[in-house]
C-alpha positions in Angstrom: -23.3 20.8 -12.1 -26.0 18.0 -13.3 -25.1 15.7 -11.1 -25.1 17.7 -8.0 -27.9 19.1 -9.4 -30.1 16.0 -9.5 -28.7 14.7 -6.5 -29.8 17.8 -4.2 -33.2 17.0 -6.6 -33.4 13.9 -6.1 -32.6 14.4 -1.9 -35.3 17.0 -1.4 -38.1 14.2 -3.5 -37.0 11.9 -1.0 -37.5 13.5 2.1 -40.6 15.0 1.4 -41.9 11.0 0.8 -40.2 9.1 2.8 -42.9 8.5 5.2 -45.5 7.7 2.4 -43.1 5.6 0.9 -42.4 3.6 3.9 -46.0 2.8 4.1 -47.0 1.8 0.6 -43.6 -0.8 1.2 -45.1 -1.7 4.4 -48.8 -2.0 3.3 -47.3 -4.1 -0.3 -45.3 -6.8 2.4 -42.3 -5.8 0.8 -39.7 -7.2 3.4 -36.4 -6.1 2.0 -36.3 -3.5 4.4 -34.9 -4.1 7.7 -33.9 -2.4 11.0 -30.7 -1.1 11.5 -27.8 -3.2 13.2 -25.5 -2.4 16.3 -22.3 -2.5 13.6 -24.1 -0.8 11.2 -25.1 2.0 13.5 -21.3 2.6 14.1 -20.4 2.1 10.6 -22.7 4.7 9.4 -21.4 7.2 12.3 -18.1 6.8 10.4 -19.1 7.2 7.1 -21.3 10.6 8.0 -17.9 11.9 9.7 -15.6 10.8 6.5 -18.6 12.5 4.3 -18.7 15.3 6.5 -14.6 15.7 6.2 -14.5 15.5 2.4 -16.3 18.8 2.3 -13.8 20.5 5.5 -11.0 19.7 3.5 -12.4 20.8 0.4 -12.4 17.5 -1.9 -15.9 18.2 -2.4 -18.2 21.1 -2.5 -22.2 20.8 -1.8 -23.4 17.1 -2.3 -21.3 16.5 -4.6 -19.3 13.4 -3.5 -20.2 10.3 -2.2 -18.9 7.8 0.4 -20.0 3.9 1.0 -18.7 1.5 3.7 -18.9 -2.5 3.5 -20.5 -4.1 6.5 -20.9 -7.6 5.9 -23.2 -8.2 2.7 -24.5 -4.4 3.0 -23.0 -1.7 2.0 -23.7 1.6 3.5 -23.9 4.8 1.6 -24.7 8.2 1.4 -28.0 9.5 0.4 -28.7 11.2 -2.8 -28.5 15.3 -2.2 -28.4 15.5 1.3 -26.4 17.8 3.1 -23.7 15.9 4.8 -24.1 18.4 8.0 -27.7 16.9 7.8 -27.4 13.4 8.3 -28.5 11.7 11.4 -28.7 8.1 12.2 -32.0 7.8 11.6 -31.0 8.7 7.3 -29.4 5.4 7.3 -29.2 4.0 3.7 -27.8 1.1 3.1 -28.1 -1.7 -0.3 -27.0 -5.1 -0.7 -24.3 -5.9 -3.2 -26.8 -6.3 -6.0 -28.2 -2.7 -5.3 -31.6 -3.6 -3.3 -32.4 -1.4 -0.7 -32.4 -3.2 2.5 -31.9 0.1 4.7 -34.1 3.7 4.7 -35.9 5.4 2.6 -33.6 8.4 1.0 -32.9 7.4 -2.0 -29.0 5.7 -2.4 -26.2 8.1 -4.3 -26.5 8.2 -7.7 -23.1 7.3 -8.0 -24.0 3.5 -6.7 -22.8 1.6 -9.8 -19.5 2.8 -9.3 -19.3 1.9 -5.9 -20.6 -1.6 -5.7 -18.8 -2.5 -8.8 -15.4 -1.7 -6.5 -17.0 -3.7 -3.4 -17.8 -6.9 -6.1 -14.3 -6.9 -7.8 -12.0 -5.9 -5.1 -11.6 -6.7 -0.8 -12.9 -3.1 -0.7 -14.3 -1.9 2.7 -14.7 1.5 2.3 -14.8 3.9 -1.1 -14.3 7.8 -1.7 -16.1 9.2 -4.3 -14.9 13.3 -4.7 -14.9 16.1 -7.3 -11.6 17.5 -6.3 -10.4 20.7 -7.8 -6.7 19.5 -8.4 -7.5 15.6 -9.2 -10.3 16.8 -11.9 -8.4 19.6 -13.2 -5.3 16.9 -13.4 -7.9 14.3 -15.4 -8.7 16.7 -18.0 -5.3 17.3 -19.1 -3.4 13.5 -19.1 -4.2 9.8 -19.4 -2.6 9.4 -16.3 -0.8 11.3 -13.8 2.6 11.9 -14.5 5.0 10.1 -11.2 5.9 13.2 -9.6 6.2 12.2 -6.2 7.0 8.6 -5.2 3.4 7.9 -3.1 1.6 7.1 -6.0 3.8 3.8 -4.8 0.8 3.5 -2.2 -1.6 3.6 -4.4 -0.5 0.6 -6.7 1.4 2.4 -9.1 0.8 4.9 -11.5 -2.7 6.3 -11.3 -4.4 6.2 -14.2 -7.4 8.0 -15.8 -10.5 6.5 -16.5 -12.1 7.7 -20.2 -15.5 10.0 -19.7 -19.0 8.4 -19.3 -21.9 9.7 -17.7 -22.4 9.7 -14.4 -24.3 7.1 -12.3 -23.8 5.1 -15.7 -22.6 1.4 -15.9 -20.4 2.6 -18.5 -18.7 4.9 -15.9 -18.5 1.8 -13.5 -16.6 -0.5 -16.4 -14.0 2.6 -17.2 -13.5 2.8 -13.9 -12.6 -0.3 -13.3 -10.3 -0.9 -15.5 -8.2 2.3 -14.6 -8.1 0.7 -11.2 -6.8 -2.7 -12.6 -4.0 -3.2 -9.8 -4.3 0.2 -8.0 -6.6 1.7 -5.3 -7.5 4.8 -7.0 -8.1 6.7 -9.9 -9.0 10.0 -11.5 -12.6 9.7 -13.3 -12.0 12.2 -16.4 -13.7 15.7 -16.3 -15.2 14.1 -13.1 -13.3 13.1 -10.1 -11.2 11.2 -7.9 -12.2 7.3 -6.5 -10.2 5.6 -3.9 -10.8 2.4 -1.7 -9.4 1.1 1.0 -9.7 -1.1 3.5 -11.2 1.4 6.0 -12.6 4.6 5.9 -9.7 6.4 6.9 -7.8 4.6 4.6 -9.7 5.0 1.5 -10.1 9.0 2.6 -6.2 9.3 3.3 -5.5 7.4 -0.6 -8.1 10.3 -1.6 -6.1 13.0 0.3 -2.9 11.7 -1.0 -4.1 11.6 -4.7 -4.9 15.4 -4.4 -1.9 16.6 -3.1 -0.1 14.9 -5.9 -2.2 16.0 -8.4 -1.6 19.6 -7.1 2.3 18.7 -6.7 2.5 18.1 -10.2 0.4 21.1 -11.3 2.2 23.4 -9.4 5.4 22.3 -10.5 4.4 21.7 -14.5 2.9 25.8 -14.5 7.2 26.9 -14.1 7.6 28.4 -17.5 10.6 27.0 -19.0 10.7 24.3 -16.7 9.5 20.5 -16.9 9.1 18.3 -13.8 11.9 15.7 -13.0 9.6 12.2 -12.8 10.1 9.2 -11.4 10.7 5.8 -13.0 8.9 3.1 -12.8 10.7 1.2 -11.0 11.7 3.9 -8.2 8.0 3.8 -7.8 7.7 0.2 -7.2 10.5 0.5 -4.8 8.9 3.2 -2.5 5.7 1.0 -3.0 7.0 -2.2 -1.6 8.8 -0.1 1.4 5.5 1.7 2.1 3.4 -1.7 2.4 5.9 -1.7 6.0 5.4 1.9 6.8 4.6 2.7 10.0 5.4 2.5 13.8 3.8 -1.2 14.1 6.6 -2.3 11.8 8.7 -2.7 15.5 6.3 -3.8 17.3 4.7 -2.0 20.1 1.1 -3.3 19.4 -0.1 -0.7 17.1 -1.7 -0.4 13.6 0.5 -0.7 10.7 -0.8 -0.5 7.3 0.7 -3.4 5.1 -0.2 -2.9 1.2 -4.4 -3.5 1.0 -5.1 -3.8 4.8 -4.7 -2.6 8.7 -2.7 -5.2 11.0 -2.5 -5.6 14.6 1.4 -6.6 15.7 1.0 -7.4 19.1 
């Protein structure tokens, strides 16, 4: 596909200059570039491990997808075209929320717009970005995906599909986000899947979820003859409010307990 195409084009470019590029920065004074941070170093340990587990359980294939954490003002994300099984700490890449480069050299995803236009209107800390074969094939068929299954509840409601725009566009960025307009993810038509959360592995599990569902009601829409029983609206309000106290932590025990948009410690 183009994008993956440009992306593994774009990756290769900016390996094979990085060093020269680094010097002509260095040489011009140009100080936006900084050293790497002790929580950034961890955060971007994260991110290559979530990146590396969209492709293991096949939400992406290639270079494809792209994944961005928030630490502080800076928000780290995957390089353009770069094998995921590739990365090492030293690929760091990381802009501030008005897109300057402050970390590395690789050149930033070419999906950026997208994700710092969910870091600037939501308390985003973490955002998926994958081509998944159910989700996509799911976008190209509905305005939104029909309430087959009651956890689209977690996800804010009914998830929605945002129109077609070329990638790495602004104009992709604005569809997007107003598909997410009270919900934590969307499909992207004939593109994708975005999810955000307020950790990696929440923003990857929302991604995982949105999949499965997307395959639920594909599976069960191909009966011949046959028509899925959905959900109202309001049954998936309900299982939305009760999922917000899902989770062991909801007793006590001093666990982690997801509650709506965020991770709580009950002591």
């Amino acid at each position: 596909m183009a994008e993956q195409r440009r992306d593994q084009r774009d990756g290769r470019g900016a390996r094979e200059s990085a060093g020269a590029v680094g010097d002509a920065r260095e040489s011009a004074g140009d100080t936006r570039r900084r050293s790497v941070r002790a929580e950034e170093a961890h955060a971007w340990g994260a991110l290559v491990a979530t990146a590396r587990r969209t492709v293991s359980d096949g939400l992406v294939v290639g270079t494809s997808g792209n994944v961005s954490v928030r630490v502080g003002d800076t928000v780290l994300v995957t390089p353009s075209g770069v094998p995921y099984d590739r990365l090492a700490p030293a690929d760091t890449v990381g802009v501030d929320l008005d897109g300057r480069q402050v970390l590395g050299t690789l050149l930033p995803t070419s999906e950026l717009p997208m994700h710092l236009a969910v870091y600037r209107s939501t308390d985003a800390h973490a955002v998926v970005h994958t081509h998944a074969v159910h989700a996509t094939a799911v976008s190209t068929l509905v305005p939104e995906l029909p309430s087959v299954h009651y956890m689209s509840g977690a996800l804010g409601g009914p998830v929605r599909v945002a129109p077609y725009a070329t990638y790495g566009t602004e104009e992709l960025a604005e569809n997007m986000l107003r598909a997410l307009t009270d919900r934590s993810a969307c499909l992207l038509q004939n593109h994708g899947t975005i999810a955000y959360g307020t950790s990696l592995d929440q923003a990857f599990d929302r991604t995982a979820q949105l999949e499965w569902m997307c395959r639920l009601w594909l599976t069960a829409s191909s009966v011949p003859g046959l028509s899925p029983t959905l959900l109202t609206g309001e049954q998936v309000a309900e299982a939305g409010e009760r999922l917000r106290g899902y989770g062991q932590g909801a007793r006590g025990g001093g666990v982690r307990v997801w509650r709506g948009e965020g991770e709580v410690r009950v002591r």
